[in-house]
C-alpha positions in Angstrom: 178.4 -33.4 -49.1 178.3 -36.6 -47.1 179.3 -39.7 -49.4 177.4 -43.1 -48.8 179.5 -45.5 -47.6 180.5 -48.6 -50.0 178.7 -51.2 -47.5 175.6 -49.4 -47.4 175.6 -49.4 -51.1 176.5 -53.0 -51.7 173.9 -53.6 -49.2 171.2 -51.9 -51.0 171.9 -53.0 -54.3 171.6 -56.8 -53.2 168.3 -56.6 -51.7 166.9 -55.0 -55.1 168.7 -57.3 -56.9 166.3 -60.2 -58.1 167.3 -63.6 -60.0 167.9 -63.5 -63.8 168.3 -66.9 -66.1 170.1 -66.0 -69.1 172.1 -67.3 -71.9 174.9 -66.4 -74.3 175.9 -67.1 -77.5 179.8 -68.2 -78.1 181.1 -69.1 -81.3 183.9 -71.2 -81.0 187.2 -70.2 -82.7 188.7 -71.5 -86.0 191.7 -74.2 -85.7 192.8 -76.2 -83.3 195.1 -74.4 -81.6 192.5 -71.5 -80.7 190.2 -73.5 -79.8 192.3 -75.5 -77.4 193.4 -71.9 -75.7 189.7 -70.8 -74.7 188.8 -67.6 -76.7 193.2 -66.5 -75.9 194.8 -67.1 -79.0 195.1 -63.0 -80.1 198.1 -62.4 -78.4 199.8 -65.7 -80.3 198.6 -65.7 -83.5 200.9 -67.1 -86.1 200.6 -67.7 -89.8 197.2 -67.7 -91.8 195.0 -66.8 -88.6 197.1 -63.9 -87.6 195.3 -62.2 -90.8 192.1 -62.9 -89.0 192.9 -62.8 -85.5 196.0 -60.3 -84.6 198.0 -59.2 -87.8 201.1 -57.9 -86.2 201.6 -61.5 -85.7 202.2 -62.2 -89.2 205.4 -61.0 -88.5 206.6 -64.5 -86.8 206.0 -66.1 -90.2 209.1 -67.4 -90.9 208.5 -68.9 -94.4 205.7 -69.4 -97.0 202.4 -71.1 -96.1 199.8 -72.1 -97.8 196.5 -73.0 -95.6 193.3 -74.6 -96.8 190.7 -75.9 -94.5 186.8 -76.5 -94.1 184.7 -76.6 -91.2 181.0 -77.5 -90.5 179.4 -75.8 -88.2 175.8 -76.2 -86.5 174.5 -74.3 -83.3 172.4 -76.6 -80.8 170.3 -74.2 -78.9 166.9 -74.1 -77.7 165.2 -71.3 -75.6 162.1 -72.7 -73.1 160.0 -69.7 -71.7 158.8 -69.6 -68.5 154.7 -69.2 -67.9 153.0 -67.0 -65.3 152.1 -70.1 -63.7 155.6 -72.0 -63.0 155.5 -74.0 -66.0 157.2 -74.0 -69.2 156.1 -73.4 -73.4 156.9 -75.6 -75.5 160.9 -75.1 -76.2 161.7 -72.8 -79.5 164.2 -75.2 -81.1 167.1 -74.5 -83.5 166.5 -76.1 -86.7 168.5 -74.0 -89.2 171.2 -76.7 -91.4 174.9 -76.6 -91.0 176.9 -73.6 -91.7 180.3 -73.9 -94.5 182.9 -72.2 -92.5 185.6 -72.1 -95.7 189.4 -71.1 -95.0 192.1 -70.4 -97.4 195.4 -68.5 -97.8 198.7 -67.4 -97.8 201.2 -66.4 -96.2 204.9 -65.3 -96.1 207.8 -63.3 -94.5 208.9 -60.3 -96.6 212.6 -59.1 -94.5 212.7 -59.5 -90.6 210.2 -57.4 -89.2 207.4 -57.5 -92.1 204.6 -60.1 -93.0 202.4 -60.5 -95.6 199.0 -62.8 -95.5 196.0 -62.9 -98.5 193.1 -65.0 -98.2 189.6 -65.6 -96.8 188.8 -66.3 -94.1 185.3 -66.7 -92.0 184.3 -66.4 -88.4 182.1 -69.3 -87.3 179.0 -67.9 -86.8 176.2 -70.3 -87.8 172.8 -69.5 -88.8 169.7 -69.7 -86.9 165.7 -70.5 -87.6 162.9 -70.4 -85.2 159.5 -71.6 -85.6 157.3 -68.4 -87.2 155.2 -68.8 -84.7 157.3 -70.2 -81.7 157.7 -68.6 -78.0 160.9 -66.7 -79.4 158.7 -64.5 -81.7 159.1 -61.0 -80.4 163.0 -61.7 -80.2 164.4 -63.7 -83.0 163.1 -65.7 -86.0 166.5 -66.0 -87.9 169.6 -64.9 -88.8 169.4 -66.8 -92.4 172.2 -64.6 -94.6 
């Protein structure tokens, strides 16, 4: 069996390859600290958000913490579809209200190597709503919970 070399492969799959526009969602971490470390805060979670985020790192708790906090949180997106002809539809515009993101909790060190955490916490994951009838119809209309 004869293999296919990897530059005769790499070849190939770029000319099939054709352009693709795309585009994600990201919803941004709680707290300052996470969301000044990009998306990398598992791997140091302390305190409150280590319930949420890692919990062997309620073990770095090194006394009693109570955390309370609110966040409003509102997703700016728009999709514009692309016609046959080159131009665009109208865009299908977000217009769903602000999202309550409530935090609250506690926390404290039980011995050396043990933590303990109990409270709520939320992801922010804000809602969306599309026009009924909008470009975006066969896809998404809302995610209203």
């Amino acid at each position: 069996m004869h293999a296919t070399p990897p530059r005769l492969l790499l070849t190939a799959t770029l000319l099939c390859a054709t352009p693709a526009w795309a585009g994600g969602y990201f919803y941004s971490d709680s707290g300052i600290v996470a969301t000044g470390r990009g998306g990398a805060f598992v791997a140091g979670a302390t305190g409150q958000f280590a319930q949420y985020y890692n919990p062997a790192g309620l073990i770095r708790v090194d006394r009693p913490t109570v955390t309370l906090g609110w966040s409003g949180v509102q997703q700016n997106v728009s999709f514009s579809r692309l016609k046959d002809d080159g131009t665009f539809y109208d865009p299908a515009v977000n217009q769903a209200a602000p999202f309550s993101v409530p935090e609250l909790g506690f926390t404290t060190p039980i011995g050396q190597r043990v933590g303990f955490a109990f409270g709520f916490y939320s992801p922010f994951a804000p809602s969306s709503e599309y026009d009924e009838e909008g470009p975006q119809r066969y896809s998404i209309k809302d995610t209203l919970v």
